[in-house]
C-alpha positions as CSV (number, residue, x, y, z in Angstrom):
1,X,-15.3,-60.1,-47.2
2,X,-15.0,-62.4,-43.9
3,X,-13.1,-60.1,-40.7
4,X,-12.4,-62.3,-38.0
5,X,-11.6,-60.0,-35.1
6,X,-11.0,-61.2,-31.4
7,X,-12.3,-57.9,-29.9
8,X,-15.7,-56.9,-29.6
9,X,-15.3,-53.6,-29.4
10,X,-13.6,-53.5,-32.9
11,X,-16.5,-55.9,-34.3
12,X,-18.8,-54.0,-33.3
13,X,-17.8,-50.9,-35.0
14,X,-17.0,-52.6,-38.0
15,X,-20.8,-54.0,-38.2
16,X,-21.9,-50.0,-37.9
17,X,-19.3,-49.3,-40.3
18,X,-20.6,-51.9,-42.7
19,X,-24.5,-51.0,-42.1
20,X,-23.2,-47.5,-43.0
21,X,-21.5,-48.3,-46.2
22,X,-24.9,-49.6,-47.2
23,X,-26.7,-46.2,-47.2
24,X,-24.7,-45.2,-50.1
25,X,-21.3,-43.1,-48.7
26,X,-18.5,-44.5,-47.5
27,X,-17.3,-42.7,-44.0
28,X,-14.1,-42.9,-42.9
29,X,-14.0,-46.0,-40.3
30,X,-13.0,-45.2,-36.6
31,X,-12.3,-48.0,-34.7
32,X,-11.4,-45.8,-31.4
33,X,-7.7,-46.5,-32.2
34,X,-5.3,-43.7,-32.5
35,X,-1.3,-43.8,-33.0
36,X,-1.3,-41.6,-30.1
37,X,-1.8,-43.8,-27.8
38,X,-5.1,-45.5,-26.3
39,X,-8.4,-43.6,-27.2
40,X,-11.4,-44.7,-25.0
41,X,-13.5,-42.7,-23.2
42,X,-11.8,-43.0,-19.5
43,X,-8.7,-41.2,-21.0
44,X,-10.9,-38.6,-22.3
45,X,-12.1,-37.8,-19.9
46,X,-8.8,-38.0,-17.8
47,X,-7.7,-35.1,-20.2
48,X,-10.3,-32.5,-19.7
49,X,-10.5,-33.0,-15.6
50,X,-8.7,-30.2,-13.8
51,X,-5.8,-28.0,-14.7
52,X,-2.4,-28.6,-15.7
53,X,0.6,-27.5,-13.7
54,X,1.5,-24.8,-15.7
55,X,-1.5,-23.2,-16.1
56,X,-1.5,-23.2,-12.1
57,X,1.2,-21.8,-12.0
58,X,0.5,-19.2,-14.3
59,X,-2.1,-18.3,-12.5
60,X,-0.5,-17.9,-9.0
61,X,2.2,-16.0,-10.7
62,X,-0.4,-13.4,-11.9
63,X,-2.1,-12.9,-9.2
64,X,1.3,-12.2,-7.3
65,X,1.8,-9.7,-9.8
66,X,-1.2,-8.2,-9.2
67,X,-1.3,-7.7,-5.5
68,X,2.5,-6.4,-5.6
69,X,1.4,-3.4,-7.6
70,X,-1.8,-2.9,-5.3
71,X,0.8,-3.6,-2.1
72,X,2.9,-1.1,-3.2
73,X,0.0,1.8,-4.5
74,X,-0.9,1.1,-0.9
75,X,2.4,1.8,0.6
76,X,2.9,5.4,-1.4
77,X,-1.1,6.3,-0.3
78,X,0.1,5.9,3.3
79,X,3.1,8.1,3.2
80,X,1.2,10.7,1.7
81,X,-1.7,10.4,4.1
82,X,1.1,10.7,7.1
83,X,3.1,13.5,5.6
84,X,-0.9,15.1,4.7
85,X,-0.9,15.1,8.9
86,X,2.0,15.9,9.8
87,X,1.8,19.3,7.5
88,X,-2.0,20.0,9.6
89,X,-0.1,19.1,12.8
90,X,2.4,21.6,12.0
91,X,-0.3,24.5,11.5
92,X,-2.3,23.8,14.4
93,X,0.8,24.0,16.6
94,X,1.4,27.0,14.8
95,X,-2.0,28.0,16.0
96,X,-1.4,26.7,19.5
97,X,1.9,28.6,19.6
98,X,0.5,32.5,18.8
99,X,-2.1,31.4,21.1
100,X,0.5,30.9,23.8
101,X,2.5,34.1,22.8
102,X,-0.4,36.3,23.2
103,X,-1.0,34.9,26.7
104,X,2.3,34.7,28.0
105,X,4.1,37.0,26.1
106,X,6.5,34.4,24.5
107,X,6.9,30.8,23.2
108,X,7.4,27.5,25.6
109,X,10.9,26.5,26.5
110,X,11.9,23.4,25.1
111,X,11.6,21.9,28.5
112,X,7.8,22.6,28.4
113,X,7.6,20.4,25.0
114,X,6.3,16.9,25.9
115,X,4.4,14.9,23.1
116,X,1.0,13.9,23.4
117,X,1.0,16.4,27.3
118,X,-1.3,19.2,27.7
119,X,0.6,22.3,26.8
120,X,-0.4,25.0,29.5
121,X,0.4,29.1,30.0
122,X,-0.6,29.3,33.6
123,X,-3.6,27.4,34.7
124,X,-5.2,27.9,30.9
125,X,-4.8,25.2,28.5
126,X,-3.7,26.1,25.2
127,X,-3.2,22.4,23.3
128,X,-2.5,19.2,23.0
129,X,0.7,18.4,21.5
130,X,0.0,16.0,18.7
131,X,2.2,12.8,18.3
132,X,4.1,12.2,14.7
133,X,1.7,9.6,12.5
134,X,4.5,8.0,12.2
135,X,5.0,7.1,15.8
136,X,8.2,7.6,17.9
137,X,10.4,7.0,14.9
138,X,9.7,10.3,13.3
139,X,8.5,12.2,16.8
140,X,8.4,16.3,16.0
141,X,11.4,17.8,17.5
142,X,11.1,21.1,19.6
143,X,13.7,23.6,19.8
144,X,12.5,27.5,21.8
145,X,15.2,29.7,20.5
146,X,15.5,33.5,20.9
147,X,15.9,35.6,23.6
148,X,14.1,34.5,27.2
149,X,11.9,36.1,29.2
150,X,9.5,35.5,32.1
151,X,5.8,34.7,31.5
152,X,3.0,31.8,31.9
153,X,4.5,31.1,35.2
154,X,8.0,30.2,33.6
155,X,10.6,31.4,31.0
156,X,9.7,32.0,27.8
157,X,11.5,32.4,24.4
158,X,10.9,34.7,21.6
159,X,11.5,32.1,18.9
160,X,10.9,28.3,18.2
161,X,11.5,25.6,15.5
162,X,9.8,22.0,14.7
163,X,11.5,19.6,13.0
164,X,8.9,16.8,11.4
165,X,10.2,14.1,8.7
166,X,8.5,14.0,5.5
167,X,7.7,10.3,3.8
168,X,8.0,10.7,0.6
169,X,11.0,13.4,0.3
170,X,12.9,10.9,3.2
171,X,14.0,14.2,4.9
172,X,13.7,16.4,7.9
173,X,12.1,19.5,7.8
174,X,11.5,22.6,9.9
175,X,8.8,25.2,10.6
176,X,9.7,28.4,12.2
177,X,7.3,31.1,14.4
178,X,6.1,32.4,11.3
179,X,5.3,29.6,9.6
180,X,7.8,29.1,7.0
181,X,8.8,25.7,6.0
182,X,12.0,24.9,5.9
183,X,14.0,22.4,3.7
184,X,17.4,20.5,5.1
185,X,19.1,22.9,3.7
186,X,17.2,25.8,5.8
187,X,15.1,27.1,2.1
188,X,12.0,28.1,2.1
189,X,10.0,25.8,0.8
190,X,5.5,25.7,0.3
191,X,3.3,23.3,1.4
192,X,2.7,22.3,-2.2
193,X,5.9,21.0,-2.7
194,X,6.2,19.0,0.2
195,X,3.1,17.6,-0.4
């Protein structure tokens, strides 16, 4: 049988295909042609080179994913690590406070409250008054309450409050004197449960 084919290609693999038909099986012949389309070894290689667009975007789509869910773990870790400080703030100005009672005899007037000043009974320093972690937004809110007196080289009260906003709850909250937490609606409430 006599082929006469144009391409060389094609009569080349037809001469393999005949030397192989020799050796005693007959394979199936592959001439590089497909009904595909075109089959040679540039478009190969054209198919395996770099990603598709939908795998891209799969991709970028997942990794979005991902660093939403980290942003927003991140977001609820900072809120508790504020509202954490603000509940130490409010015991050491709880401490500062019976310090300045047992000096002076009474509790600053509201005038006396400054945040981030030096809070004094006479010439004696008793604290710093911390700043919200929060920053001005959420600043601690003093009110001296009580009846007033003289003492630390000014008027004194016999009572105070601090208002502070908690994160997390989205609410404003109070300590008295003694120490109790307060919710908004003036219950007592523990430190466990605001935290």
């Amino acid at each position: 049988m006599k082929i006469n084919i144009g391409n060389t290609f094609l009569a080349k693999k037809l001469k393999s295909y005949k030397l192989q038909a020799s050796s005693g099986f007959t394979p199936t012949p592959n001439f590089g042609v497909s009904l595909r389309g075109k089959r040679g070894p540039a478009s190969a290689r054209r198919e395996r080179d770099g990603f598709t667009l939908i795998e891209l975007l799969v991709v970028v789509a997942i990794i979005g994913m991902l660093l939403s869910i980290i942003s927003l773990s991140l977001t609820s870790s900072r809120q508790k690590a504020r509202d954490t400080k603000r509940i130490s703030d409010m015991k050491q100005i709880k401490t500062g406070m019976d310090l300045f009672f047992s000096t002076g005899g009474g509790y600053p007037d509201t005038g006396a409250w400054v945040v981030g000043a030096n809070l004094t009974c006479g010439t004696e320093q008793i604290m710093r008054i911390p700043p919200d972690p929060g920053g001005a937004l959420y600043a601690y809110a003093y009110t001296a309450n009580g009846i007033s007196g003289t003492g630390c080289g000014g008027t004194v009260r016999g009572g105070y409050s601090i208002q502070f906003f908690m994160e997390r709850q989205a609410a404003y909250y109070t300590m008295d004197e003694d120490g109790t937490f307060r919710d908004p609606g003036n219950n007592p409430v523990s430190v466990d449960a605001l935290l």
